[in-house]
DRENPA-3360 file (N, C-alpha, C; in nm, 2 decimals, always signed):
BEGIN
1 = XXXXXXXX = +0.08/-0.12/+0.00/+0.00/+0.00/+0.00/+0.09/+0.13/+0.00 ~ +0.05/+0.22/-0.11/+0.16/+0.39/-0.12/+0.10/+0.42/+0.08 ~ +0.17/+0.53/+0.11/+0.15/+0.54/+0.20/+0.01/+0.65/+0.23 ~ -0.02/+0.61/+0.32/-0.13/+0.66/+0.35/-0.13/+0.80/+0.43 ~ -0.22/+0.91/+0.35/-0.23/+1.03/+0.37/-0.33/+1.08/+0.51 ~ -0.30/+1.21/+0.60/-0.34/+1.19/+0.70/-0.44/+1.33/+0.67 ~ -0.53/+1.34/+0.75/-0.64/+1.47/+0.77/-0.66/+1.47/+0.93 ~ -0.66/+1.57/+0.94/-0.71/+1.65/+1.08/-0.80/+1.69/+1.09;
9 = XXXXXXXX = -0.93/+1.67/+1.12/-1.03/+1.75/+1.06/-1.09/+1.82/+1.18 ~ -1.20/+1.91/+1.19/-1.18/+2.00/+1.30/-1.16/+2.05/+1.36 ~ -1.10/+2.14/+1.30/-1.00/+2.24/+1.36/-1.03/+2.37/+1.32 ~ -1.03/+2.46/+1.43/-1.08/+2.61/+1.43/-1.00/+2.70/+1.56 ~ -0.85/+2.65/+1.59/-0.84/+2.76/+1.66/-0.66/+2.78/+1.59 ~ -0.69/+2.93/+1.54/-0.53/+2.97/+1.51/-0.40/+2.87/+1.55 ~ -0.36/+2.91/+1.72/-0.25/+2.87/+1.74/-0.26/+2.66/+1.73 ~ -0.36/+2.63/+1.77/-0.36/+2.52/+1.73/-0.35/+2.45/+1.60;
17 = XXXXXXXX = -0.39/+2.53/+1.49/-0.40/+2.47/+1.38/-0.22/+2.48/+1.36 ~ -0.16/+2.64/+1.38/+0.02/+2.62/+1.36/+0.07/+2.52/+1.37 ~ +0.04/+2.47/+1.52/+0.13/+2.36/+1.60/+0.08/+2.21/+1.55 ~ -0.05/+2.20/+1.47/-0.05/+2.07/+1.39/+0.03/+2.04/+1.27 ~ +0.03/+2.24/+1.25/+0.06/+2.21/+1.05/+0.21/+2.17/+1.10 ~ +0.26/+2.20/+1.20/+0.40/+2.20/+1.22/+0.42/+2.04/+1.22 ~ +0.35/+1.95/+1.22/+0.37/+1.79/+1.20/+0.31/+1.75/+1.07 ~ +0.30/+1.83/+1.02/+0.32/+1.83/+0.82/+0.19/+1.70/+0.84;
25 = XXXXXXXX = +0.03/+1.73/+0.86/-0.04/+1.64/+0.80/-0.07/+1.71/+0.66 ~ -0.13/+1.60/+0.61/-0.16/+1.64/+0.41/-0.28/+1.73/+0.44 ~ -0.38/+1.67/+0.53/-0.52/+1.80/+0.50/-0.54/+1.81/+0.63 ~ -0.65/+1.95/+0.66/-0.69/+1.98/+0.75/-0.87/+1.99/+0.70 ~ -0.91/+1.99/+0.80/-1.12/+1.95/+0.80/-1.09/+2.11/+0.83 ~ -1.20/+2.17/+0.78/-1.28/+2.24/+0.85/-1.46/+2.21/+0.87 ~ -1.52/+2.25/+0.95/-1.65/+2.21/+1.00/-1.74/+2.32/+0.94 ~ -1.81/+2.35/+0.85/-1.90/+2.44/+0.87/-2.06/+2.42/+0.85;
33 = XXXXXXXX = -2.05/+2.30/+0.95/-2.20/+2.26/+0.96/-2.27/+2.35/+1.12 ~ -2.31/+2.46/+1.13/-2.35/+2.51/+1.27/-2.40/+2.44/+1.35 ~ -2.44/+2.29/+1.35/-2.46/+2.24/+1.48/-2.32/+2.16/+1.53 ~ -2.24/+2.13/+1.43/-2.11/+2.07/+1.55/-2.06/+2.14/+1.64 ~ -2.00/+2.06/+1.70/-1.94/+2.17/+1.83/-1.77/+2.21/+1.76 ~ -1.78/+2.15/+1.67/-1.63/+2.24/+1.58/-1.66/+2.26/+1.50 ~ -1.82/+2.36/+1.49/-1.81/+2.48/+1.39/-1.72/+2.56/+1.38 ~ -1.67/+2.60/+1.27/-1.56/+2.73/+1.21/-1.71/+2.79/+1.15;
41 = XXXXXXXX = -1.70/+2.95/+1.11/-1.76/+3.06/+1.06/-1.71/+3.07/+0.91 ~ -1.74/+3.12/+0.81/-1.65/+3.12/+0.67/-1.53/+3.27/+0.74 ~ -1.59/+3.32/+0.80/-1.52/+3.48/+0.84/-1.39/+3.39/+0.93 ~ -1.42/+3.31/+1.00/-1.32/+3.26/+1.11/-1.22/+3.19/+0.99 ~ -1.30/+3.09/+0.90/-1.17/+3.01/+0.86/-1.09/+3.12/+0.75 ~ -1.15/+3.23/+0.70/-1.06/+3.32/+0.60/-0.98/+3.38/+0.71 ~ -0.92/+3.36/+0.81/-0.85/+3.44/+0.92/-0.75/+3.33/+1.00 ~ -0.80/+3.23/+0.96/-0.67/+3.11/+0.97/-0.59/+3.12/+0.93;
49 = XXXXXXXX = -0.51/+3.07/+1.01/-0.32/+3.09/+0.91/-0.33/+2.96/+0.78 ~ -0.28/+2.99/+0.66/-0.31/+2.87/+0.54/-0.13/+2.86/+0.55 ~ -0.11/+2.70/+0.47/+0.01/+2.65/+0.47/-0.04/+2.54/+0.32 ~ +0.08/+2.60/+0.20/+0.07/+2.57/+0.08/+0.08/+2.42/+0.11 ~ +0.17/+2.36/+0.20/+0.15/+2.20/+0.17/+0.03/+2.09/+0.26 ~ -0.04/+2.18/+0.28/-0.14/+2.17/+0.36/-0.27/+2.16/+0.27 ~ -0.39/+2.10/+0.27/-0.47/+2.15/+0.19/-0.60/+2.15/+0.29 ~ -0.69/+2.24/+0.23/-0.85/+2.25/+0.32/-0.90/+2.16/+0.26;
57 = XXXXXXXX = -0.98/+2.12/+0.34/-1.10/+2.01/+0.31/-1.22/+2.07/+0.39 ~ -1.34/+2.17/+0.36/-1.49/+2.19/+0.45/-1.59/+2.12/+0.42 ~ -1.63/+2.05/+0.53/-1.72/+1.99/+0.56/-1.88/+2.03/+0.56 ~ -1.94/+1.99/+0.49/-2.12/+2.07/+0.44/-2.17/+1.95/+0.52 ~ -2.33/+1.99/+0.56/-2.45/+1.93/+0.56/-2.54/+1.97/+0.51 ~ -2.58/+1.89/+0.36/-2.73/+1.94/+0.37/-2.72/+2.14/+0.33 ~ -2.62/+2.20/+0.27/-2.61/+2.32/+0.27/-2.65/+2.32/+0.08 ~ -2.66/+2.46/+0.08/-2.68/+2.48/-0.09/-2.54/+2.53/-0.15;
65 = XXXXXXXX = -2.59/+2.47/-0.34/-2.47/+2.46/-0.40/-2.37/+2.60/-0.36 ~ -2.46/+2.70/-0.38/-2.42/+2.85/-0.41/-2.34/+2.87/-0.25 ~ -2.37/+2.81/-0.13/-2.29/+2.83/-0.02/-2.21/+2.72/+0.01 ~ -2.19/+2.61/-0.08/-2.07/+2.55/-0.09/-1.95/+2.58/-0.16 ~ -2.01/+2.64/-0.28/-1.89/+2.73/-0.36/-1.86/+2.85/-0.34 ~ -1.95/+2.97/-0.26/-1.89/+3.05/-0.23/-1.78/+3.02/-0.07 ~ -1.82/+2.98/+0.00/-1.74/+2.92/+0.10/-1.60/+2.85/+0.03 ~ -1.60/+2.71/-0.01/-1.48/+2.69/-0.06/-1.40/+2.78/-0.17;
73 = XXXXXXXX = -1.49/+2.92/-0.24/-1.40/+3.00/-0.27/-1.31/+3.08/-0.14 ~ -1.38/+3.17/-0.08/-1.35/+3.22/+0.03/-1.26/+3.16/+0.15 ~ -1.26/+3.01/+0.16/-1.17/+2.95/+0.25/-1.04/+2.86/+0.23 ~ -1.08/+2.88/+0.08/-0.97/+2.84/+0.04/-0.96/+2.70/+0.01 ~ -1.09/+2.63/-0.06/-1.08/+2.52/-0.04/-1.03/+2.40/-0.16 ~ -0.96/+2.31/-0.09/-0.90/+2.23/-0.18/-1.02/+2.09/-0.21 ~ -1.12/+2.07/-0.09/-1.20/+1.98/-0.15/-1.29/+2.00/-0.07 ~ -1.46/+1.95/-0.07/-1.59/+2.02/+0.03/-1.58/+1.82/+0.03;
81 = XXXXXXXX = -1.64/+1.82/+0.17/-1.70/+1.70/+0.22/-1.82/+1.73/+0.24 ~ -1.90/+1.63/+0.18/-2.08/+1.68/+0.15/-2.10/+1.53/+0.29 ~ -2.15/+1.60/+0.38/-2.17/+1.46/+0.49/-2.34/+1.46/+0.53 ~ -2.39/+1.53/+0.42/-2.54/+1.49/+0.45/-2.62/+1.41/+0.37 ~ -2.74/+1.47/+0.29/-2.83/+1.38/+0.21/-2.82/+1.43/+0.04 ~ -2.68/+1.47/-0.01/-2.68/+1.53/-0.13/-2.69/+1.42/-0.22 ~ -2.73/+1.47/-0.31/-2.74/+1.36/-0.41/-2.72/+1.38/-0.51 ~ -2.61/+1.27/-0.60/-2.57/+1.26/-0.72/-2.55/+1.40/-0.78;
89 = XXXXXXXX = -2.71/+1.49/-0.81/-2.71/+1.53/-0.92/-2.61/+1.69/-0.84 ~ -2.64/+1.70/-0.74/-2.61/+1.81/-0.63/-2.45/+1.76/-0.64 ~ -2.39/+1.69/-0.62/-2.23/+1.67/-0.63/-2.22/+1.73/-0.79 ~ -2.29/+1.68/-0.91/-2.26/+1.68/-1.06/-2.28/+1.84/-1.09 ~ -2.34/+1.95/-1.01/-2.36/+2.03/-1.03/-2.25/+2.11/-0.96 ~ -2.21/+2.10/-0.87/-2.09/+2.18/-0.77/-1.96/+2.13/-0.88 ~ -1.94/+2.03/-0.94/-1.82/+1.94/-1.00/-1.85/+2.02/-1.15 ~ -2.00/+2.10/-1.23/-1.96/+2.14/-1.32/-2.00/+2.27/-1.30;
97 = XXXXXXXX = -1.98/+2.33/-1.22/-1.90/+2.48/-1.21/-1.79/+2.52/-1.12 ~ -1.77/+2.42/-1.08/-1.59/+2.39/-1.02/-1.53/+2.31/-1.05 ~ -1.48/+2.29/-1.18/-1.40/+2.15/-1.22/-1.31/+2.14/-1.10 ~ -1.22/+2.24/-1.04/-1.09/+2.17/-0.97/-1.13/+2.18/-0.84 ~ -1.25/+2.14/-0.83/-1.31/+2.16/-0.65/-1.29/+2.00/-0.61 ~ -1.25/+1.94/-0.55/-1.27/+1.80/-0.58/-1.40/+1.78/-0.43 ~ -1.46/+1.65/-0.48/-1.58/+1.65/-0.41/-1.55/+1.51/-0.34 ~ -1.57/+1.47/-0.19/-1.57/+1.41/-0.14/-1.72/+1.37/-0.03;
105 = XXXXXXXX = -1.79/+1.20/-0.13/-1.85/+1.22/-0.03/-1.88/+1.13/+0.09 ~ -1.95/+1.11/+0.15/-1.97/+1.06/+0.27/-2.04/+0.92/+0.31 ~ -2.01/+0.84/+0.37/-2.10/+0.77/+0.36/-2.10/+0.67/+0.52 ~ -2.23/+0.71/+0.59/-2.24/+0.67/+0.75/-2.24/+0.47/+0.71 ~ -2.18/+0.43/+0.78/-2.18/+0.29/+0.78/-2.22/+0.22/+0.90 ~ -2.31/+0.17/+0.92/-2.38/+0.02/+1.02/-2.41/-0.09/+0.95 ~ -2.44/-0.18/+1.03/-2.45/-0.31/+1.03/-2.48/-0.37/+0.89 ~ -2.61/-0.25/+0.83/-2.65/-0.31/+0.71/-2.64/-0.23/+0.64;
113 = XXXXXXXX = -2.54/-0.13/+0.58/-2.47/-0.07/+0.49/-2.39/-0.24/+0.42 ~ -2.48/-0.15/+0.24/-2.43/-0.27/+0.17/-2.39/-0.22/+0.03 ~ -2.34/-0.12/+0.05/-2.28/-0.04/-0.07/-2.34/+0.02/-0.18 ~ -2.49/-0.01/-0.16/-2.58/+0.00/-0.32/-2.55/+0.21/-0.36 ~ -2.60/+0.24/-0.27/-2.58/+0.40/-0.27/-2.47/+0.41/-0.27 ~ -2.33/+0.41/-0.27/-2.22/+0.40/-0.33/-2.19/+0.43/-0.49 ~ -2.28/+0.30/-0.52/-2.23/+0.32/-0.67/-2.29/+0.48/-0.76 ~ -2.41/+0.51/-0.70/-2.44/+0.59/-0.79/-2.35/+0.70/-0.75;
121 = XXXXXXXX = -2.29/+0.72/-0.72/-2.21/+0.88/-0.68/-2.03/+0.82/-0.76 ~ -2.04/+0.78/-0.79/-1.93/+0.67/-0.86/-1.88/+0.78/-0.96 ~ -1.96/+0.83/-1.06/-1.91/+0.90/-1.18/-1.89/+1.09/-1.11 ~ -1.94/+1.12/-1.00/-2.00/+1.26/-0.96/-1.88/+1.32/-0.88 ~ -1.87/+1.20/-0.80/-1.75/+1.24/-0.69/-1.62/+1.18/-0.72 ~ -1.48/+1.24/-0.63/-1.37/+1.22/-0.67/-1.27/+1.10/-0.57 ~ -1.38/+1.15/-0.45/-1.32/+1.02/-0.35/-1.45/+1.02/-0.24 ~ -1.43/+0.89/-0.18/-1.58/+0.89/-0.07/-1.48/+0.85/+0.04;
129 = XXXXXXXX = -1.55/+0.85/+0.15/-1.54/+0.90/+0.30/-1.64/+0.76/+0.36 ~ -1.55/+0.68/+0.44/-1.65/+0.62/+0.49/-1.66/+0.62/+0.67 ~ -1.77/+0.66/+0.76/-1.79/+0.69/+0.87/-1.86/+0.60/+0.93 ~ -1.85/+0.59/+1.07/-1.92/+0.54/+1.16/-2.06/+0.61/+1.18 ~ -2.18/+0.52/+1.11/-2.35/+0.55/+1.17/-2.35/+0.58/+1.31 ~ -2.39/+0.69/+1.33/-2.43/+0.73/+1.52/-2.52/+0.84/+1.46 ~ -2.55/+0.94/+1.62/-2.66/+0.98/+1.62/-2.62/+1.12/+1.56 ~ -2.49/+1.14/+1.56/-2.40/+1.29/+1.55/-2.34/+1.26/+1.39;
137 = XXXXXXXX = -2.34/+1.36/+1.33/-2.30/+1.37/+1.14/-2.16/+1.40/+1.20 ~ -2.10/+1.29/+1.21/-1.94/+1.27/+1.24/-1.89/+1.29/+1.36 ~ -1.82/+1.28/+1.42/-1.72/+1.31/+1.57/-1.76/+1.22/+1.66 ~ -1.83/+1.11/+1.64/-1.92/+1.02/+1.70/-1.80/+0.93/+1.79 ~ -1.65/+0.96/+1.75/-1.59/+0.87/+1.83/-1.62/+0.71/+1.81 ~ -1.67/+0.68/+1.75/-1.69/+0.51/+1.74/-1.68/+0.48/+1.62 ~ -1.63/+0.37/+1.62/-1.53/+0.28/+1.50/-1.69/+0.16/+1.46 ~ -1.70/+0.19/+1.33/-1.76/+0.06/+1.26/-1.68/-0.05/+1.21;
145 = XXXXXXXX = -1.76/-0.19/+1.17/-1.68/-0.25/+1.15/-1.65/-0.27/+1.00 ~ -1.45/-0.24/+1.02/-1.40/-0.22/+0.88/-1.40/-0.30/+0.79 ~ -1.44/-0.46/+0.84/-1.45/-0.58/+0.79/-1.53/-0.57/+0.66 ~ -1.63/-0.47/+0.68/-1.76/-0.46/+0.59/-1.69/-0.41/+0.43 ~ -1.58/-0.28/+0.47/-1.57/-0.25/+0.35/-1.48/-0.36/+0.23 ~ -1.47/-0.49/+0.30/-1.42/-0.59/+0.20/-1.47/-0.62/+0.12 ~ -1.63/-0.62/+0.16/-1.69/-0.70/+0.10/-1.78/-0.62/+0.00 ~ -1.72/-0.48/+0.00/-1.81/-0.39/-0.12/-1.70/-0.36/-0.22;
153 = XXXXXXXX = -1.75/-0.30/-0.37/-1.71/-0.30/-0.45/-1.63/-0.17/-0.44 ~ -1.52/-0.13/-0.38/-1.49/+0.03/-0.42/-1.35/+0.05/-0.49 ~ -1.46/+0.15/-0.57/-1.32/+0.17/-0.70/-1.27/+0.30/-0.68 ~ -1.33/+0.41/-0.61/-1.30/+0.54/-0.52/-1.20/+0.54/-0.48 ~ -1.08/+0.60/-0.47/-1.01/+0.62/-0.35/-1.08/+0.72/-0.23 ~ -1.08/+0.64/-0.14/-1.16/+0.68/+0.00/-1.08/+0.74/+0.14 ~ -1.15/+0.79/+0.20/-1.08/+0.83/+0.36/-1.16/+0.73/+0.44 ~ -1.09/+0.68/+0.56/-1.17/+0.62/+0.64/-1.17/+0.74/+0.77;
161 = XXXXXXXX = -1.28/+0.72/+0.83/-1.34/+0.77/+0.94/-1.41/+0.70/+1.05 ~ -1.36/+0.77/+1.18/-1.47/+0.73/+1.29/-1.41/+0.62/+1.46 ~ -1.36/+0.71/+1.45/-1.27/+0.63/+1.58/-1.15/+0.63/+1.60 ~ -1.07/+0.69/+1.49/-0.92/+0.61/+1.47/-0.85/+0.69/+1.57 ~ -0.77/+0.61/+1.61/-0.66/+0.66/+1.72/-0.55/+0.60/+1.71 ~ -0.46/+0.64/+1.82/-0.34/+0.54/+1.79/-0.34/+0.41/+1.84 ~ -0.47/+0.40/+1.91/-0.44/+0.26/+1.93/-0.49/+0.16/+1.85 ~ -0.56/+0.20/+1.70/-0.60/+0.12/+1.67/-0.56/+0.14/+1.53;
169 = XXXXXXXX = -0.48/+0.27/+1.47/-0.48/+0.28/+1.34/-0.38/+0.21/+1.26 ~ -0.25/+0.15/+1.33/-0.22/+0.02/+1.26/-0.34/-0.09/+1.21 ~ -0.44/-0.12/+1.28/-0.56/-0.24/+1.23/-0.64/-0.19/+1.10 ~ -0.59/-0.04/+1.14/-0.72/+0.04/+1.01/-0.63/-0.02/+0.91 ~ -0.49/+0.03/+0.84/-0.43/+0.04/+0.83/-0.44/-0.10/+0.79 ~ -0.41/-0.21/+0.84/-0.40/-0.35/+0.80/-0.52/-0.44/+0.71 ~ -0.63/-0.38/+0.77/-0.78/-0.42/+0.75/-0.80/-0.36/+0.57 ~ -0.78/-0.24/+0.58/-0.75/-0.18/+0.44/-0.65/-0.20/+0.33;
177 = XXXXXXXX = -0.53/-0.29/+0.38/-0.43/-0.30/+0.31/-0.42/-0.33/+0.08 ~ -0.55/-0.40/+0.12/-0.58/-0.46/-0.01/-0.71/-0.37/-0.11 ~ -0.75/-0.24/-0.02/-0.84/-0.15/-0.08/-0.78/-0.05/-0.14 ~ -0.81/+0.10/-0.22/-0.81/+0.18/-0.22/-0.83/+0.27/-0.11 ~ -0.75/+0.28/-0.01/-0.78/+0.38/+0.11/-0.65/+0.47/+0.02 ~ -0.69/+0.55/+0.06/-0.63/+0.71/+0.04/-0.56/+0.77/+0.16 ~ -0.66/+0.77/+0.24/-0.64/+0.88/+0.37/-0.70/+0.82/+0.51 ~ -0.67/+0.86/+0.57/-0.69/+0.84/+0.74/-0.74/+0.97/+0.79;
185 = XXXXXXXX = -0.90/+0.96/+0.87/-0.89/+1.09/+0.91/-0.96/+1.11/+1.08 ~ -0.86/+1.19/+1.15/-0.86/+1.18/+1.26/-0.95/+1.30/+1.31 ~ -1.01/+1.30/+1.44/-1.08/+1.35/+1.44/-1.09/+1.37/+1.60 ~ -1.19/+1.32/+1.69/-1.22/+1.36/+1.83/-1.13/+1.23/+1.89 ~ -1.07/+1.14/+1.83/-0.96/+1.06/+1.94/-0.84/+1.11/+1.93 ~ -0.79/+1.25/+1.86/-0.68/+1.33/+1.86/-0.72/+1.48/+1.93 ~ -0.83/+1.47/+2.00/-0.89/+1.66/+2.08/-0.84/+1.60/+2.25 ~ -0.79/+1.76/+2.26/-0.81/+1.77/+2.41/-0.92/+1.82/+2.43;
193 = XXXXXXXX = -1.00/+1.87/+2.39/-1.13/+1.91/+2.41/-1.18/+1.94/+2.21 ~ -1.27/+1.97/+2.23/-1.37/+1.95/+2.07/-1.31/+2.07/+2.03 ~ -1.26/+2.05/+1.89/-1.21/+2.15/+1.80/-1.03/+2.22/+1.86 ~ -0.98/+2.16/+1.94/-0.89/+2.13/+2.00/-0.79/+2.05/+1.96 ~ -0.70/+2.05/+1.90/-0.61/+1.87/+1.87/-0.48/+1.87/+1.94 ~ -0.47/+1.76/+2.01/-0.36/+1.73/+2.08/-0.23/+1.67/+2.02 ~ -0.10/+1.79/+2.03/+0.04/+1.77/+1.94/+0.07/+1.60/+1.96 ~ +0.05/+1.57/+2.14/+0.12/+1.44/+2.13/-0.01/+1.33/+2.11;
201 = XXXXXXXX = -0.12/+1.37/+2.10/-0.18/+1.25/+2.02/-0.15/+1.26/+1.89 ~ -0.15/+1.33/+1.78/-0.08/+1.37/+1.66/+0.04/+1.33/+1.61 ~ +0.16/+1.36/+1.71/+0.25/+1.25/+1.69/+0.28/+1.10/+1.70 ~ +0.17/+1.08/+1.82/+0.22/+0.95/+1.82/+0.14/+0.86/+1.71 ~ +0.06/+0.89/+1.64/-0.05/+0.86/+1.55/+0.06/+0.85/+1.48 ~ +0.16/+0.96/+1.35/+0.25/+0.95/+1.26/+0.34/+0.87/+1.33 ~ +0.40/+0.87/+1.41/+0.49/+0.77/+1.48/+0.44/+0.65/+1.44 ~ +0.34/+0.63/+1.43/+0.28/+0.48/+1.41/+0.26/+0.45/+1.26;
209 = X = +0.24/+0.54/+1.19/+0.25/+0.58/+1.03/+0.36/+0.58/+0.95;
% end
């Protein structure tokens, strides 16, 4: 497996975001869904410090095309994560008035996630995201089981999501060896508090990478 690319996602405070970029991960999340508790503002994230080898990734729910593109103009974005109920034609529309927006989307996984909705976003999107089903649109802290994505067809290169930490992301890591995984993305088992990320949970995570 090339090596696997890492994301930070929620993240909204200045000196914190310095002291992550300073461990060189490939992306950083921004949240701009108003009910997480690591909402960013579009005003807050244009006032972030940006780092060229760094790239944005903001996170939608359920928002419109016109405030997904003017936000990832404004924030600088390298790709929008659509983590709600968009559909096909809503990705094929943002993708043709922003060819170089790349679109990443989402997809909550339990027990009986069996890939069918997958395929249609196949031709629309550029990589999918696969998360842990809970009651919260991400940060849910709990790990699904990765076993499942064996047994679906994916031709995406994808991020996994939803629990990873250092104590488990060698397994991620192993379990996906023989997929297209792309990226690892870390999230509330790398916070000292929400929207917070802790340097030495961060390192020890690449330590293990």
């Amino acid at each position: 497996m090339k090596n696997v690319k890492i994301k930070i996602c929620g993240m909204r405070e200045p000196e914190n975001l310095r002291t992550i970029a300073a461990l060189e991960p490939d992306f950083i999340g921004l949240i701009f869904y108003p009910k997480s508790p690591r909402f960013i503002s579009v005003e807050e994230a244009e006032n972030l410090p940006q780092f060229p080898e760094i790239r944005r990734v903001g996170v939608f729910v359920n928002e419109t095309v016109e405030a997904v593109l003017e936000t990832a103009r404004r924030a600088n974005l390298f790709a929008v994560q659509l983590h709600g109920d968009e559909t096909p034609e809503i990705c094929a529309i943002i993708k043709r008035q922003k060819p170089d927006l790349q679109i990443i989307k989402v997809f909550s996984v339990g027990a009986d996630f069996n890939g069918e909705q997958m395929r249609l976003y196949q031709e629309t999107c550029d990589y999918f995201l696969f998360d842990t089903k809970g009651d919260k649109r991400g940060g849910n802290g709990e790990v699904f089981d990765w076993q499942i994505l064996s047994s679906l067809q994916i031709k995406k290169p994808f991020f996994l999501s939803g629990g990873i930490g250092a104590k488990n992301v060698s397994e991620a890591i192993e379990v996906c060896k023989n997929l297209p995984l792309f990226a690892l993305d870390f999230n509330s088992r790398v916070e000292a508090s929400a929207g917070v990320k802790s340097p030495e949970k961060v390192k020890e995570i690449i330590s293990k990478l």
